[in-house]
N, CA, C and O atoms as a CHARMM CRD file, in Angstrom:
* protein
*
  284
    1    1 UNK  N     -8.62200  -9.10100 -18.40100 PROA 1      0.00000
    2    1 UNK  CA    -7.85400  -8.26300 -19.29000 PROA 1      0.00000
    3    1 UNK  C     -8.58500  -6.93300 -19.49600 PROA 1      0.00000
    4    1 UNK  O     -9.71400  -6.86300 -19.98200 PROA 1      0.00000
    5    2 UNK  N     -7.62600  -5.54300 -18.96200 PROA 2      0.00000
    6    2 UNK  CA    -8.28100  -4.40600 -20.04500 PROA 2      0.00000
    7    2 UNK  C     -8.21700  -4.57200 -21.44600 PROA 2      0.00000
    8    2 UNK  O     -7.69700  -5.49500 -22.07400 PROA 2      0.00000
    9    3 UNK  N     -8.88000  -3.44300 -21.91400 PROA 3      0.00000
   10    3 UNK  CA    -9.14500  -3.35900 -23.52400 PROA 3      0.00000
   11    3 UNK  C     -7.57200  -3.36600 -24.12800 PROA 3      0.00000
   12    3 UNK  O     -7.24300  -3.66200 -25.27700 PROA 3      0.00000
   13    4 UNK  N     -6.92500  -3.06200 -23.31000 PROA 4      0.00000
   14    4 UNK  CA    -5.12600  -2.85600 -23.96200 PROA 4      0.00000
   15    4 UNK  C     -4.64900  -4.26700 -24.22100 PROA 4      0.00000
   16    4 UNK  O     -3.87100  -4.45800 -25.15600 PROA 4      0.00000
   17    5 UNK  N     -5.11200  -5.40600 -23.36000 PROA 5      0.00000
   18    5 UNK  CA    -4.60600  -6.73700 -23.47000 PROA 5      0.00000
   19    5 UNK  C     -3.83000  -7.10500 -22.14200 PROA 5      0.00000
   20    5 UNK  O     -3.18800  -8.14900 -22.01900 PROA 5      0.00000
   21    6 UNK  N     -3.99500  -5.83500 -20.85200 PROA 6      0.00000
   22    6 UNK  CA    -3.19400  -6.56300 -20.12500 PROA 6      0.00000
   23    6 UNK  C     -3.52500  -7.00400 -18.98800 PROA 6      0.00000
   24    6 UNK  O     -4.62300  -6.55400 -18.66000 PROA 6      0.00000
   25    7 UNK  N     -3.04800  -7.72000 -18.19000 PROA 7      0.00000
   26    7 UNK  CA    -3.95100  -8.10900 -16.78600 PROA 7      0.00000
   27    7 UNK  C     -4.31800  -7.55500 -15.88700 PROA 7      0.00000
   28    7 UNK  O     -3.49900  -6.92100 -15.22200 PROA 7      0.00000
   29    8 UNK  N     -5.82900  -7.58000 -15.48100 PROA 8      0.00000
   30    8 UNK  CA    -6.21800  -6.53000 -14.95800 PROA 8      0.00000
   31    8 UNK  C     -5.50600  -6.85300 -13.36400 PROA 8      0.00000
   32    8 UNK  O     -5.97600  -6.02500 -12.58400 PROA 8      0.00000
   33    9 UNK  N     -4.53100  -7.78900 -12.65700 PROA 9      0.00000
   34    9 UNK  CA    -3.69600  -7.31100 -11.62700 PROA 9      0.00000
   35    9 UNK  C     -2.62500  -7.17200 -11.42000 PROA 9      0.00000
   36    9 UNK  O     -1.90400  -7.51300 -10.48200 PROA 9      0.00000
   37   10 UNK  N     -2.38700  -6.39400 -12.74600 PROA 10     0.00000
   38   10 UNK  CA    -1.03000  -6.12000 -12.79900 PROA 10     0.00000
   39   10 UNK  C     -1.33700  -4.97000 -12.70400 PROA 10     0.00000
   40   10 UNK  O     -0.37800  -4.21300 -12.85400 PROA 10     0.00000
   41   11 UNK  N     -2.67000  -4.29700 -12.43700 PROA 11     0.00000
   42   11 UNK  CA    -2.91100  -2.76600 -12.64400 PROA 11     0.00000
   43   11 UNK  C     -2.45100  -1.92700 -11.36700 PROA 11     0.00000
   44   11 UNK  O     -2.65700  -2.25000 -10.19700 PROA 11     0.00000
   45   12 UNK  N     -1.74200  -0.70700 -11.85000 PROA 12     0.00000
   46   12 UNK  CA    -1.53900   0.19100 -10.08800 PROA 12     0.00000
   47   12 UNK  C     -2.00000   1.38900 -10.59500 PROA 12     0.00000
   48   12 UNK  O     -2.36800   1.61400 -11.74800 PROA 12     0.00000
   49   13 UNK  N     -1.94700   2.27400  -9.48700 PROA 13     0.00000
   50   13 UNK  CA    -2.32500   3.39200  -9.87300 PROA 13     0.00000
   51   13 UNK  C     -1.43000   4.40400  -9.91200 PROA 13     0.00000
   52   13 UNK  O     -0.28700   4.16500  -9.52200 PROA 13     0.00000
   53   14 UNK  N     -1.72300   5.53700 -10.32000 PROA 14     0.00000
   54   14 UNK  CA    -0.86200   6.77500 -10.78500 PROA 14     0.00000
   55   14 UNK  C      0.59900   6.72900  -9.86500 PROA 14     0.00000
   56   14 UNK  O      0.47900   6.35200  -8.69900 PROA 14     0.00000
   57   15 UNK  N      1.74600   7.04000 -10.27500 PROA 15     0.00000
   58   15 UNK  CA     2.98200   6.95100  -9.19000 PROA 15     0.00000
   59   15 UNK  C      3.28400   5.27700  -9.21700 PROA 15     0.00000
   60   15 UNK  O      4.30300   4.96900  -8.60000 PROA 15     0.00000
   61   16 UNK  N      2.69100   4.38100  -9.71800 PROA 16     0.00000
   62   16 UNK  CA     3.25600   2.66000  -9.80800 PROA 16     0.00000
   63   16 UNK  C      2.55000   2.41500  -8.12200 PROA 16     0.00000
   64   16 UNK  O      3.23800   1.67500  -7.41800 PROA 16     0.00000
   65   17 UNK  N      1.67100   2.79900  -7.67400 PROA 17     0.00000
   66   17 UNK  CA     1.47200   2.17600  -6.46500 PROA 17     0.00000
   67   17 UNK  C     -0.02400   1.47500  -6.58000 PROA 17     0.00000
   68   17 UNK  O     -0.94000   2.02500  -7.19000 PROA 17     0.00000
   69   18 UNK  N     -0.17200   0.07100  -5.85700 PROA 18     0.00000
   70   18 UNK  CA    -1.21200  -0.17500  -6.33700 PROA 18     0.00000
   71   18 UNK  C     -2.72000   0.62900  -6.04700 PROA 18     0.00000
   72   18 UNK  O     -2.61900   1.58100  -5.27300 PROA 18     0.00000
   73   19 UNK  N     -4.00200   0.36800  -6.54600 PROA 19     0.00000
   74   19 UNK  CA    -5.04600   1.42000  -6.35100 PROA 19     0.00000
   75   19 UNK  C     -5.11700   1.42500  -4.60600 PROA 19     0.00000
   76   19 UNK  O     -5.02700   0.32700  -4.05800 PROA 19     0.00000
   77   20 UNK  N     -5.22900   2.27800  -4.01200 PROA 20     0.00000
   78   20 UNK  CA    -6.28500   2.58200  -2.34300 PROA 20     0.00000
   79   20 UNK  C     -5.09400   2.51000  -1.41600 PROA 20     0.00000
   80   20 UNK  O     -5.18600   2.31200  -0.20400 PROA 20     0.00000
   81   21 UNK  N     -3.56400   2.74900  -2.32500 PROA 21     0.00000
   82   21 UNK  CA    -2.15800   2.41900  -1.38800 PROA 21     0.00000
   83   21 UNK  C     -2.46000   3.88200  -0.98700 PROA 21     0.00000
   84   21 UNK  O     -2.85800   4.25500   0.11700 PROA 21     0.00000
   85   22 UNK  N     -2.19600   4.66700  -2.10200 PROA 22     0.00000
   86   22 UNK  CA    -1.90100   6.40500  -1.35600 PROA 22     0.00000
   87   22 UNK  C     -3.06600   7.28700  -0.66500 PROA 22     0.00000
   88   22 UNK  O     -3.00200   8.35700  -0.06000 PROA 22     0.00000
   89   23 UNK  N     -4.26200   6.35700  -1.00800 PROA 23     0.00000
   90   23 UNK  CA    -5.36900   6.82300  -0.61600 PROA 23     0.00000
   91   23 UNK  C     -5.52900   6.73400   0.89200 PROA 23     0.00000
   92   23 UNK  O     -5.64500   7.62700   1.73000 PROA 23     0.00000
   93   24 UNK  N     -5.51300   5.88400   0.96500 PROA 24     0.00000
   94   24 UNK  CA    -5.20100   4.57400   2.15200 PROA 24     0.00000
   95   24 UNK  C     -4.07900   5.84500   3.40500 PROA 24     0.00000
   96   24 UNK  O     -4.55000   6.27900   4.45600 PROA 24     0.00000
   97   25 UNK  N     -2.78400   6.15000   2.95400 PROA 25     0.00000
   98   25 UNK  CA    -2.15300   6.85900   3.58500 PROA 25     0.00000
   99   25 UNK  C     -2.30500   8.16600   3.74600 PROA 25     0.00000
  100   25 UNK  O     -1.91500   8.66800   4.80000 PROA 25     0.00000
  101   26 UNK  N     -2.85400   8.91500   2.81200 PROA 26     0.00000
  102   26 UNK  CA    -3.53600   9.85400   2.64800 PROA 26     0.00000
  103   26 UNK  C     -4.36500  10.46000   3.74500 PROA 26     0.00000
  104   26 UNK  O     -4.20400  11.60200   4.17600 PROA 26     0.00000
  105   27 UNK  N     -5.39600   9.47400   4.21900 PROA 27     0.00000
  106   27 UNK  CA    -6.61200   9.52200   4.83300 PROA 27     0.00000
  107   27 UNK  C     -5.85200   9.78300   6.16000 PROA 27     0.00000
  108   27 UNK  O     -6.13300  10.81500   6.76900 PROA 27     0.00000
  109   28 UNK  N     -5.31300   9.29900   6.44900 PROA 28     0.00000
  110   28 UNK  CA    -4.37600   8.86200   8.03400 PROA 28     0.00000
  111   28 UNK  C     -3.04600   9.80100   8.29000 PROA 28     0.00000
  112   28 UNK  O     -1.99600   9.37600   7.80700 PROA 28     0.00000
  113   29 UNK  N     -3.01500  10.93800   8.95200 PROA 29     0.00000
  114   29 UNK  CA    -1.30900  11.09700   8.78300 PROA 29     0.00000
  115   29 UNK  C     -0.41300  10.06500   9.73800 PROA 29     0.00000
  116   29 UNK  O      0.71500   9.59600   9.58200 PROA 29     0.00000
  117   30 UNK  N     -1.30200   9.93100  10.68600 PROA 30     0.00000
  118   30 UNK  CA     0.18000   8.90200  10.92500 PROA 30     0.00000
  119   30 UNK  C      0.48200   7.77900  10.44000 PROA 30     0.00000
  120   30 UNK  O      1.48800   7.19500  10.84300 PROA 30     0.00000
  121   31 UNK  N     -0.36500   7.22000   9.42900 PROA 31     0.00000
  122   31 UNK  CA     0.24900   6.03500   8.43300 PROA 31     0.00000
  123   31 UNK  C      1.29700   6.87900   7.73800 PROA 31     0.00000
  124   31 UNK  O      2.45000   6.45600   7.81800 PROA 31     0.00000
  125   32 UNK  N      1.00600   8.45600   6.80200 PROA 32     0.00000
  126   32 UNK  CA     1.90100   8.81100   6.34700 PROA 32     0.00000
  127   32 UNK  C      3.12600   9.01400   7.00600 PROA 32     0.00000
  128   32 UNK  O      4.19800   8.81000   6.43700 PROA 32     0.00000
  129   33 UNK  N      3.01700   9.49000   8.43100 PROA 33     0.00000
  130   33 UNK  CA     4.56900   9.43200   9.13200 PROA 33     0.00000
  131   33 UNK  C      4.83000   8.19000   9.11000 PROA 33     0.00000
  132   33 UNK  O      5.85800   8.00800   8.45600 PROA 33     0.00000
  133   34 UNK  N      4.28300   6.99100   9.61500 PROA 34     0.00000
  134   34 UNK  CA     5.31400   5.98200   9.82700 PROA 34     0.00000
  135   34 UNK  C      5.60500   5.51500   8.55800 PROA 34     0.00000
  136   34 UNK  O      6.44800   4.62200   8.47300 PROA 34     0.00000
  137   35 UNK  N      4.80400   6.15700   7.03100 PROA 35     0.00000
  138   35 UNK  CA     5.30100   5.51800   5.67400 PROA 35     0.00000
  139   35 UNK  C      6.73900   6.40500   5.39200 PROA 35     0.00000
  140   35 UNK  O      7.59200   5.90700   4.65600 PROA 35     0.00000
  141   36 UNK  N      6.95700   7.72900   6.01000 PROA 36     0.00000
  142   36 UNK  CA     7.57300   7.98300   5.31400 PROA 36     0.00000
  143   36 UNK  C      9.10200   8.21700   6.17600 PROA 36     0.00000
  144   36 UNK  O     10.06200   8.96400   5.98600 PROA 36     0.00000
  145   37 UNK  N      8.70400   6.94600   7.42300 PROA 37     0.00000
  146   37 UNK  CA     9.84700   6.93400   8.45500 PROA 37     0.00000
  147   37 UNK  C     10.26200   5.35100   7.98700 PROA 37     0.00000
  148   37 UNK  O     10.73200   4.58100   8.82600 PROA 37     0.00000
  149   38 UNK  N     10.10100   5.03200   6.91900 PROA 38     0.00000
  150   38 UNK  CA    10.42200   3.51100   6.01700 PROA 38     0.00000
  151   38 UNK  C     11.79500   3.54200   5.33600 PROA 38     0.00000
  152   38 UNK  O     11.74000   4.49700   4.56100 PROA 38     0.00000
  153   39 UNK  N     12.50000   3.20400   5.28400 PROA 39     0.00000
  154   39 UNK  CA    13.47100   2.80400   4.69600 PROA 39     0.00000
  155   39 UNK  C     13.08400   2.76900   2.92400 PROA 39     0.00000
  156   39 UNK  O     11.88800   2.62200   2.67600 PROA 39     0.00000
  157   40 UNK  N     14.07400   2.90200   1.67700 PROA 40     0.00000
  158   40 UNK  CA    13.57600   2.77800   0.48500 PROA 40     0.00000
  159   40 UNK  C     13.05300   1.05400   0.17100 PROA 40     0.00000
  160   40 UNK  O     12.11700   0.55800  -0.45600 PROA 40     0.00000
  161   41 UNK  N     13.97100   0.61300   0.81200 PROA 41     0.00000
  162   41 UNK  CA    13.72400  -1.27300   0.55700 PROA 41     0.00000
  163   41 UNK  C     12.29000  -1.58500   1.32600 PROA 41     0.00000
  164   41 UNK  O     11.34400  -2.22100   0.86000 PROA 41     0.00000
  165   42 UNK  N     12.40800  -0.84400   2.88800 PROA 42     0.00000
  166   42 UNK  CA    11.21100  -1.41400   3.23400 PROA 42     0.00000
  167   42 UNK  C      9.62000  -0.75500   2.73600 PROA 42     0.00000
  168   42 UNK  O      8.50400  -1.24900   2.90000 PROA 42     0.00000
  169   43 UNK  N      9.96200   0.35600   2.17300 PROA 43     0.00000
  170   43 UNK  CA     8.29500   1.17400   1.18400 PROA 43     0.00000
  171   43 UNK  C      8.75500  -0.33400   0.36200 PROA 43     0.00000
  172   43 UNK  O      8.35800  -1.34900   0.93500 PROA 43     0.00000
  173   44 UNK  N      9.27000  -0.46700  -0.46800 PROA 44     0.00000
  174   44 UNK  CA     9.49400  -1.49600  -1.48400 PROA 44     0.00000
  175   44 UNK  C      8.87800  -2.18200  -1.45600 PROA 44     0.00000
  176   44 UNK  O      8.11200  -2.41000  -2.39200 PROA 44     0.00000
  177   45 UNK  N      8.91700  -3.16800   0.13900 PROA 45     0.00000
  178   45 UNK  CA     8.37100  -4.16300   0.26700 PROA 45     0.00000
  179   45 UNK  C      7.32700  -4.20000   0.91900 PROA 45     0.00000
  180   45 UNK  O      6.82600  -5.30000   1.15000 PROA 45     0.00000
  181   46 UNK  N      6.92100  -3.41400   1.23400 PROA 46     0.00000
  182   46 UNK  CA     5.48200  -3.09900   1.91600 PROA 46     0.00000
  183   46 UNK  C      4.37400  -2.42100   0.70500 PROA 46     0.00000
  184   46 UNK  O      3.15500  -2.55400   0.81000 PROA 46     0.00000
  185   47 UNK  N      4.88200  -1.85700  -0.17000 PROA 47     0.00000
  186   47 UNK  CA     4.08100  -2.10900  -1.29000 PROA 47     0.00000
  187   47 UNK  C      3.64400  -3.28000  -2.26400 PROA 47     0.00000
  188   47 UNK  O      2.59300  -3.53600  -2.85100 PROA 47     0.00000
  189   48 UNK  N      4.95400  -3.91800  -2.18600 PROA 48     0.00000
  190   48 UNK  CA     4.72900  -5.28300  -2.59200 PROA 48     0.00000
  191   48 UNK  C      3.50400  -6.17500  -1.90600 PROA 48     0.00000
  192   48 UNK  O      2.52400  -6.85200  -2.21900 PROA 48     0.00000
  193   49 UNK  N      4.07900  -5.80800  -1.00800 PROA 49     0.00000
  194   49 UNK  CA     2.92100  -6.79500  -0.05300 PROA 49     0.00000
  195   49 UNK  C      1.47800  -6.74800  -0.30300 PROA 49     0.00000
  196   49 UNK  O      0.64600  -7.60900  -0.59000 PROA 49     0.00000
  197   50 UNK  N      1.40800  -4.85100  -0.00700 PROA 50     0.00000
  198   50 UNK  CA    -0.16800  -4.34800  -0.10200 PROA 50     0.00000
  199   50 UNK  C     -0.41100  -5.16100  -1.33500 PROA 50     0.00000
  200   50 UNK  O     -0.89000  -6.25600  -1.04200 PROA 50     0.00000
  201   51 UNK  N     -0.19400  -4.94100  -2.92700 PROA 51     0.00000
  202   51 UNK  CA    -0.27200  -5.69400  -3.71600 PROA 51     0.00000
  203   51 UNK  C     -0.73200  -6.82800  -3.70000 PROA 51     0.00000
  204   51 UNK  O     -1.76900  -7.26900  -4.19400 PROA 51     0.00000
  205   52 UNK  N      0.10100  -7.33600  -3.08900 PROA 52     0.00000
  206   52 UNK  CA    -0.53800  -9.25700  -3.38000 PROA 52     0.00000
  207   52 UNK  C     -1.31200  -9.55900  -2.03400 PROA 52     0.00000
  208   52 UNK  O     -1.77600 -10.67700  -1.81000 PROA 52     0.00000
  209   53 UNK  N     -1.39500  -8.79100  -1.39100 PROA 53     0.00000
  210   53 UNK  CA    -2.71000  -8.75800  -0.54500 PROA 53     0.00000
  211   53 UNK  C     -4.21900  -9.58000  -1.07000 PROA 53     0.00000
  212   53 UNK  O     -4.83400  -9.13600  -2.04000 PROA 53     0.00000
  213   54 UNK  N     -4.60100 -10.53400  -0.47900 PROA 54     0.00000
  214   54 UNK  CA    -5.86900 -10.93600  -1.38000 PROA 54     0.00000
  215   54 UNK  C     -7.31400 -10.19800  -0.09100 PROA 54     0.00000
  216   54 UNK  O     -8.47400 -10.55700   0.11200 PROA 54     0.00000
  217   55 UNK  N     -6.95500  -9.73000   0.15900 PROA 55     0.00000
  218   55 UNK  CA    -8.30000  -9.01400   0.91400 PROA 55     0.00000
  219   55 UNK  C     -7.98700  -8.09600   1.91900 PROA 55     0.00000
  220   55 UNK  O     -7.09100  -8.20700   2.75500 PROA 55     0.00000
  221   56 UNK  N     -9.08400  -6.84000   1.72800 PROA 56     0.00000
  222   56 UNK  CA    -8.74300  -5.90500   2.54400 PROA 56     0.00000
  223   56 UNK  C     -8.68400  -5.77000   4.01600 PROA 56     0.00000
  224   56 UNK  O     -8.60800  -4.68300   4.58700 PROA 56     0.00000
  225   57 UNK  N     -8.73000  -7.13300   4.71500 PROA 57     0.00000
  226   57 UNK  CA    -8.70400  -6.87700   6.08900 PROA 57     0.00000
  227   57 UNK  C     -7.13700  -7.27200   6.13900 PROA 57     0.00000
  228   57 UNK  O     -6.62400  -7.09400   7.24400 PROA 57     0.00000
  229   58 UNK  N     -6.11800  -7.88300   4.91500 PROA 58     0.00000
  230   58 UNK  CA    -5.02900  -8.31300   4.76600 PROA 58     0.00000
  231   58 UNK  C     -4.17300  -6.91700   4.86000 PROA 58     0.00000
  232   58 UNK  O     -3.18700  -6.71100   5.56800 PROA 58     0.00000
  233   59 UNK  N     -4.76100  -6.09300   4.03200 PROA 59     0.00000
  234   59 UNK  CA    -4.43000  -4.72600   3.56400 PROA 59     0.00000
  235   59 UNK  C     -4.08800  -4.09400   4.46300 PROA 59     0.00000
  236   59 UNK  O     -2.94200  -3.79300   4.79900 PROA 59     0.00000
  237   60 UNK  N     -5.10700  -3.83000   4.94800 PROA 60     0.00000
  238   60 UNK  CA    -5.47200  -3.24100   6.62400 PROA 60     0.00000
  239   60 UNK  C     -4.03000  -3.26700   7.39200 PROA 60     0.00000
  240   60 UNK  O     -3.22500  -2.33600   7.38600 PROA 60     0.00000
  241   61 UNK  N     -3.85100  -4.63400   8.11600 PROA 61     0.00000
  242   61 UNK  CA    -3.25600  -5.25300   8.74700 PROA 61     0.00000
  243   61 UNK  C     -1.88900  -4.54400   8.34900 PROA 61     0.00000
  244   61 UNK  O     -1.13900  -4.10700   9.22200 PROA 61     0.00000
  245   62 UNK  N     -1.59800  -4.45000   6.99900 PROA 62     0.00000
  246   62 UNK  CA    -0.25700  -4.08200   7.04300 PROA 62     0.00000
  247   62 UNK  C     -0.16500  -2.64100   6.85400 PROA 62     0.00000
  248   62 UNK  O      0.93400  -2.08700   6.86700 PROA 62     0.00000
  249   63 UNK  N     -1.44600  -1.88300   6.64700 PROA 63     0.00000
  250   63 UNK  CA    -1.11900  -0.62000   7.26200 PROA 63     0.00000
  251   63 UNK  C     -0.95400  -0.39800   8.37700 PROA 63     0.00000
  252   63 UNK  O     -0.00200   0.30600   8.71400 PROA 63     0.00000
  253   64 UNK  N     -1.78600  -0.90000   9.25900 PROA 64     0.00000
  254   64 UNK  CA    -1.51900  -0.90700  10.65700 PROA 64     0.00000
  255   64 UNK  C     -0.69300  -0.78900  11.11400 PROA 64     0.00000
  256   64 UNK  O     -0.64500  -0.13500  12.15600 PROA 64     0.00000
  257   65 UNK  N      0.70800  -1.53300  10.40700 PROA 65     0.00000
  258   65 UNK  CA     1.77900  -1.72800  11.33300 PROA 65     0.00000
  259   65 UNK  C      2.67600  -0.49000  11.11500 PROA 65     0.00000
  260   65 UNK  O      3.67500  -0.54200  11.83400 PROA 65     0.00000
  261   66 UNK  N      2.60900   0.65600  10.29900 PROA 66     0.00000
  262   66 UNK  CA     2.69100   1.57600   9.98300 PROA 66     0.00000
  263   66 UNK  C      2.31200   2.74900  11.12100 PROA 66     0.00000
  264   66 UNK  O      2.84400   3.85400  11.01900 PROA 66     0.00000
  265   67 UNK  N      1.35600   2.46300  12.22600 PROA 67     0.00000
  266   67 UNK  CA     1.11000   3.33300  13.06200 PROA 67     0.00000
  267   67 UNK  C      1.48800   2.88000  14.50100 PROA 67     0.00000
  268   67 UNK  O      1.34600   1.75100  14.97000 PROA 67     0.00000
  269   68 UNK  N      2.09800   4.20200  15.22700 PROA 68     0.00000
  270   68 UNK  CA     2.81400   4.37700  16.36000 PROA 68     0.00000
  271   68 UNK  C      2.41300   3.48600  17.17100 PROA 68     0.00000
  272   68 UNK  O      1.19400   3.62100  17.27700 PROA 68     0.00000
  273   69 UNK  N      2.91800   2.33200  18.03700 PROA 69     0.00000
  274   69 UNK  CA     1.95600   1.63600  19.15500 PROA 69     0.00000
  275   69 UNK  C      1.87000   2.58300  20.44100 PROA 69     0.00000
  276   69 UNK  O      2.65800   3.38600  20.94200 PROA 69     0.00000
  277   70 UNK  N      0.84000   2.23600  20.69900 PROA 70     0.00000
  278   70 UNK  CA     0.61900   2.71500  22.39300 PROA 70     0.00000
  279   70 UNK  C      1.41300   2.45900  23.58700 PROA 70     0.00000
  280   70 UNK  O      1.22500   1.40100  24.18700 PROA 70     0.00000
  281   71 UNK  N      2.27500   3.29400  24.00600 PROA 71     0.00000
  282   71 UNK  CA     2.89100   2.42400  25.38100 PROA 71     0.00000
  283   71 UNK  C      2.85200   3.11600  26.09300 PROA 71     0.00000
  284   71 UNK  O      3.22200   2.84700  27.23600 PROA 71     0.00000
């Protein structure tokens, strides 16, 4: 719990996204192109996800899929 009383993983950061989401896309533009070649349902649910992510190689993984494959 923060000092407010509420659970500390329910916490996100600024904009409702959870902490190291925008950072995370930020760092990368082509995570940001393929984030912002997402559908509204699928950001939805790909934030969701990042969220309940229990570890950052989980995290990872679903940024990943966010960037262009090689062919």
């Amino acid at each position: 719990m923060d000092m407010n009383g509420m659970p500390m993983e329910g916490m996100v950061g600024i904009g409702g996204y959870p902490f190291g989401f925008m950072e995370a896309l930020a760092m990368d533009a082509r995570l940001m192109t393929g984030y912002n070649g997402l559908t509204e349902a699928q950001k939805e649910d790909l934030i969701f996800r990042y969220r309940d992510a229990e570890t950052d190689d989980a995290r990872r993984e679903l940024l990943d899929m966010l960037m262009p494959g090689d062919d």
